[in-house]
C-alpha positions as CSV (number, residue, x, y, z in Angstrom):
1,X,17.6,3.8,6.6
2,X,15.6,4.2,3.4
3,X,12.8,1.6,2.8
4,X,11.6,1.3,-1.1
5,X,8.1,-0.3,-2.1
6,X,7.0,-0.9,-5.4
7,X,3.9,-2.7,-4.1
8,X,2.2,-5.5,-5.0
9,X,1.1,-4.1,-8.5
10,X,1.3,-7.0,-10.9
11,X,3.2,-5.1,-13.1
12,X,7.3,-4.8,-12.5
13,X,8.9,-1.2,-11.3
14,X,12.5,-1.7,-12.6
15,X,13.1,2.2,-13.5
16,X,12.7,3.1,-9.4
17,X,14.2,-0.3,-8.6
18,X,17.6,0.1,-10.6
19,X,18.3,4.0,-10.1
20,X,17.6,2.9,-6.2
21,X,20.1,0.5,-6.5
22,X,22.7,2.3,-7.8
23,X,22.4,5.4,-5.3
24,X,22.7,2.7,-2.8
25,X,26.0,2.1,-4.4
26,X,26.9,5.9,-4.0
27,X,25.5,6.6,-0.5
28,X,26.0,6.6,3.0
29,X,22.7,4.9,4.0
30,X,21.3,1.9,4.3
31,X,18.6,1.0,1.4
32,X,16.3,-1.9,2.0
33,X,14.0,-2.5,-1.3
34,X,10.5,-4.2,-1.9
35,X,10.7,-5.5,-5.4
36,X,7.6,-7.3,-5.6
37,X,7.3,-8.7,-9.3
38,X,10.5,-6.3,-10.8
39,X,12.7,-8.6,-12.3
40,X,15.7,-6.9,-11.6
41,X,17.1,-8.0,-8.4
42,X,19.7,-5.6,-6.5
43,X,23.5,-5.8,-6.1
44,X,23.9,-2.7,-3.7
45,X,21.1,-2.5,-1.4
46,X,18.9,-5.4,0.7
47,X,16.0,-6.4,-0.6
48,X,13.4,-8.9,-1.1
49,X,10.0,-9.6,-3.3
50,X,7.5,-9.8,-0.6
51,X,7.0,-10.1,3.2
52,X,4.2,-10.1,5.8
53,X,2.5,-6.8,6.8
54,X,4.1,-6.9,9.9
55,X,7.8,-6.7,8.5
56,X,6.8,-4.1,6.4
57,X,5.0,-1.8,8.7
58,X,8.3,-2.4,10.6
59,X,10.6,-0.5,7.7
60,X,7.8,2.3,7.5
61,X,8.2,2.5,11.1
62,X,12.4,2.8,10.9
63,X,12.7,4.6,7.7
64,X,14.4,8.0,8.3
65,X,13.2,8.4,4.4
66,X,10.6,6.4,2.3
67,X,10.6,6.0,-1.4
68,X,7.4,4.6,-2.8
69,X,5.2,4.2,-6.2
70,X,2.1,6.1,-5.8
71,X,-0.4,3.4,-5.3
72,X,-3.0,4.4,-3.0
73,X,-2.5,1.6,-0.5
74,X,1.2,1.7,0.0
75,X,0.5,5.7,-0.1
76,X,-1.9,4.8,3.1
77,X,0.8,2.8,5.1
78,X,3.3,5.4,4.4
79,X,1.3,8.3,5.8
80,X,0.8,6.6,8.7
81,X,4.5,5.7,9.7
82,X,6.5,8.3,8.0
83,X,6.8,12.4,7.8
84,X,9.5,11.4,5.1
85,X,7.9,10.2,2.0
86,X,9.1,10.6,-1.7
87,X,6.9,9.2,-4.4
88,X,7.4,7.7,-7.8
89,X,4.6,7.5,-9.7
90,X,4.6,4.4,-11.9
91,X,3.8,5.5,-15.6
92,X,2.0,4.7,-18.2
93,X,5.0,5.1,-21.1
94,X,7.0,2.9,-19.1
95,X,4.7,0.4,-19.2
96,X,4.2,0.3,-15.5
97,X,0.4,0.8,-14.9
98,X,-2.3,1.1,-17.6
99,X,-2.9,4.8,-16.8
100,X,-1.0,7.5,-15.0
101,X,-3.3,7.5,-12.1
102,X,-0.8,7.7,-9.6
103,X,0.3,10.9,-10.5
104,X,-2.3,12.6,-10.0
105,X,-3.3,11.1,-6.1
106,X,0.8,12.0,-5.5
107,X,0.6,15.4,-7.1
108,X,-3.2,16.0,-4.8
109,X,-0.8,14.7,-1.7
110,X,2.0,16.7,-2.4
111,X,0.2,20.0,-2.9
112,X,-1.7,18.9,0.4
113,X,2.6,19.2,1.7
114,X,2.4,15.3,2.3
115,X,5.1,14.1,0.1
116,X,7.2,15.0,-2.5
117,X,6.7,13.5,-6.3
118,X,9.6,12.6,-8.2
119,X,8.8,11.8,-11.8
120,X,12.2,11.6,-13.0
121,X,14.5,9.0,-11.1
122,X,17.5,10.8,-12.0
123,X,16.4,13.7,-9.7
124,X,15.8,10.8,-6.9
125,X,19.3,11.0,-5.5
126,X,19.2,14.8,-5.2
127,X,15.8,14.8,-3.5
128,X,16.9,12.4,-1.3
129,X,20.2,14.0,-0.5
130,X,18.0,16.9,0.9
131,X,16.1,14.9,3.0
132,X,18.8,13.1,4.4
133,X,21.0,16.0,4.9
134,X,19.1,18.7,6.3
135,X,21.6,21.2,6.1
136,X,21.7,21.1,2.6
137,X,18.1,22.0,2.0
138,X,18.9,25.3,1.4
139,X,21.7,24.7,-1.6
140,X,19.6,22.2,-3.0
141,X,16.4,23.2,-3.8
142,X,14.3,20.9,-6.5
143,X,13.3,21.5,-9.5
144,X,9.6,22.7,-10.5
145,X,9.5,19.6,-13.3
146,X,11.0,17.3,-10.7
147,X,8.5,18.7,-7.1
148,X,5.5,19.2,-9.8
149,X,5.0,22.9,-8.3
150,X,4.4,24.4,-11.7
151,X,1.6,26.9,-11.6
152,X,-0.6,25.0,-14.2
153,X,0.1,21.3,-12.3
154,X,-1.4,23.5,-8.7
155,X,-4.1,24.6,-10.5
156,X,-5.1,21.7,-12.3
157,X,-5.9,19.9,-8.7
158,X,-7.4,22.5,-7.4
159,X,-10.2,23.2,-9.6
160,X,-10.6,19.3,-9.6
161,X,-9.7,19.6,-13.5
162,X,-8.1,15.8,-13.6
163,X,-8.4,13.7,-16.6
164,X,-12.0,12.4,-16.9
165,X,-10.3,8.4,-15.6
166,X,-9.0,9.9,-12.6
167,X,-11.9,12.2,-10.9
168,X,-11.7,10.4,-8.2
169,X,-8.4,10.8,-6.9
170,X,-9.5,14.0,-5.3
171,X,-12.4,12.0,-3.0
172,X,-9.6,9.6,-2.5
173,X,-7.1,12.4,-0.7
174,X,-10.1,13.3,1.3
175,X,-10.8,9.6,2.3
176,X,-6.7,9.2,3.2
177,X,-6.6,12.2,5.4
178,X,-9.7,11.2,7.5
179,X,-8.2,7.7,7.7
180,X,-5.4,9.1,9.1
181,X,-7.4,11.2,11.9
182,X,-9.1,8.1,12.4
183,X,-12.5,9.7,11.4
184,X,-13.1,6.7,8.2
């Protein structure tokens, strides 16, 4: 199964909502999507706007994949139920957060081998073919623009060179991880 979360962000996330849809449409898997306040509402896959946190933690829990915007709390959740997580960062010239701040906590997490960041959702059904088909993983290897494994991106986190609104996102990977071994 592959659970989708857009989060409670006020804002809609129709581009990952729609292109999820329609690979639900074209695969073998069941897709059960979050919506929160996206207008759009599936054709091809379950979904719902919101539940409880105990449903949810439930799909995190069942998901053989997880598709999810990069806010830092549904980013949290997902580390702790899933070694399958792909992240879409909302963005800013889409009109889906005021800044591109998730990109940069999902490009920190990724180098960190976490997840894997999909900018483009027309690369969404090939990343998620080789997650879901393992013997593929060899044929299909992703793209530098769509894994974010460019040299310059690398660098960029590791010399803590973020864009002066997002200087914290490196604290914040080192807050998540000790979360996770229970040490926060």
């Amino acid at each position: 199964m592959i659970f989708v979360t857009v989060g409670t962000h006020y804002k809609g996330f129709p581009r990952l909502v729609k292109e999820m849809d329609s690979i639900a449409a074209e695969i073998d898997q069941k897709v059960i999507i979050q919506t929160g306040f996206t207008n759009y509402k599936p054709e091809n896959a379950e979904w719902f706007d919101f539940v409880e946190e105990s449903r949810i933690k439930g799909y995190y829990k069942n998901a053989d994949v997880i598709v999810t915007h990069g806010g830092a709390g549904s980013l949290l959740d997902c580390l702790k139920y899933s070694p399958s997580i792909i992240v879409v960062p909302r963005l800013k010239k889409y009109n889906e957060h005021l800044d591109d701040q998730q990109i940069d906590l999902a490009l920190a997490l990724q180098i960190q081998g976490k997840v894997t960041t999909v900018l483009d959702t027309n690369e969404l059904k090939h990343e998620l073919e080789n997650r879901l088909n393992p013997e593929l993983q060899n044929e299909l290897k992703p793209t530098p623009k769509n894994k974010l494994e460019t040299e310059t991106d690398i660098n960029l986190i590791k010399n803590n060179n973020n864009p002066p609104n997002h200087e914290n996102n490196k604290n914040l990977v080192i807050f998540l991880e000790n979360y996770l071994k229970g040490t926060e």
